[in-house]
N, C-alpha and C positions, 0 to 999 in steps of 0.2 A: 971125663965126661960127667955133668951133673945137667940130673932130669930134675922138674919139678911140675906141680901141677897147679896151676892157677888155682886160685882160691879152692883150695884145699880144706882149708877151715871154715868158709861161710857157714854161718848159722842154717841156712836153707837146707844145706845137703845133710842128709842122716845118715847113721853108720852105714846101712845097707849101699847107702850111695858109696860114698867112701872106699867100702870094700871092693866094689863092683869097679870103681874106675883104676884104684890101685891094682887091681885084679888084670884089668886092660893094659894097665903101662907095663904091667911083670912082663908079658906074654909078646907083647911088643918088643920090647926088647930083647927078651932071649930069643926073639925070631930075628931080629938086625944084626946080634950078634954072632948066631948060629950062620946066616948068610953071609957075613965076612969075614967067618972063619975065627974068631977070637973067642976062646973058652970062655962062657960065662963064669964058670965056677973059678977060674983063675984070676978073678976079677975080684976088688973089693967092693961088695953092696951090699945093700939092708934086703933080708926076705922078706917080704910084706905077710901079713898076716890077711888069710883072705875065707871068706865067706866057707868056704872048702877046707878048712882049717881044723885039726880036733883040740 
């Protein structure tokens, strides 16, 4: 499976933004993927870096 996020890079959006949507796809996903039963963590992906981040 590969996600993407439409313009991602627009000049418009600012980091906050950025964080905040990458923030939204993470949690989405490990909710679709928690519901069909398939280990997130056994899965190859990027951890997003997000607002909540130290």
């Amino acid at each position: 499976m590969a996600v993407d996020i439409e313009s991602y890079g627009d000049p418009d959006r600012t980091t906050p933004h950025r964080l905040t949507i990458r923030d939204g796809l993470d949690h989405a996903l490990r909710r679709a993927f928690d519901e069909a039963r398939v280990p997130w963590f056994d899965c190859r992906h990027e951890t997003p870096v997000t607002a909540h981040s130290s």
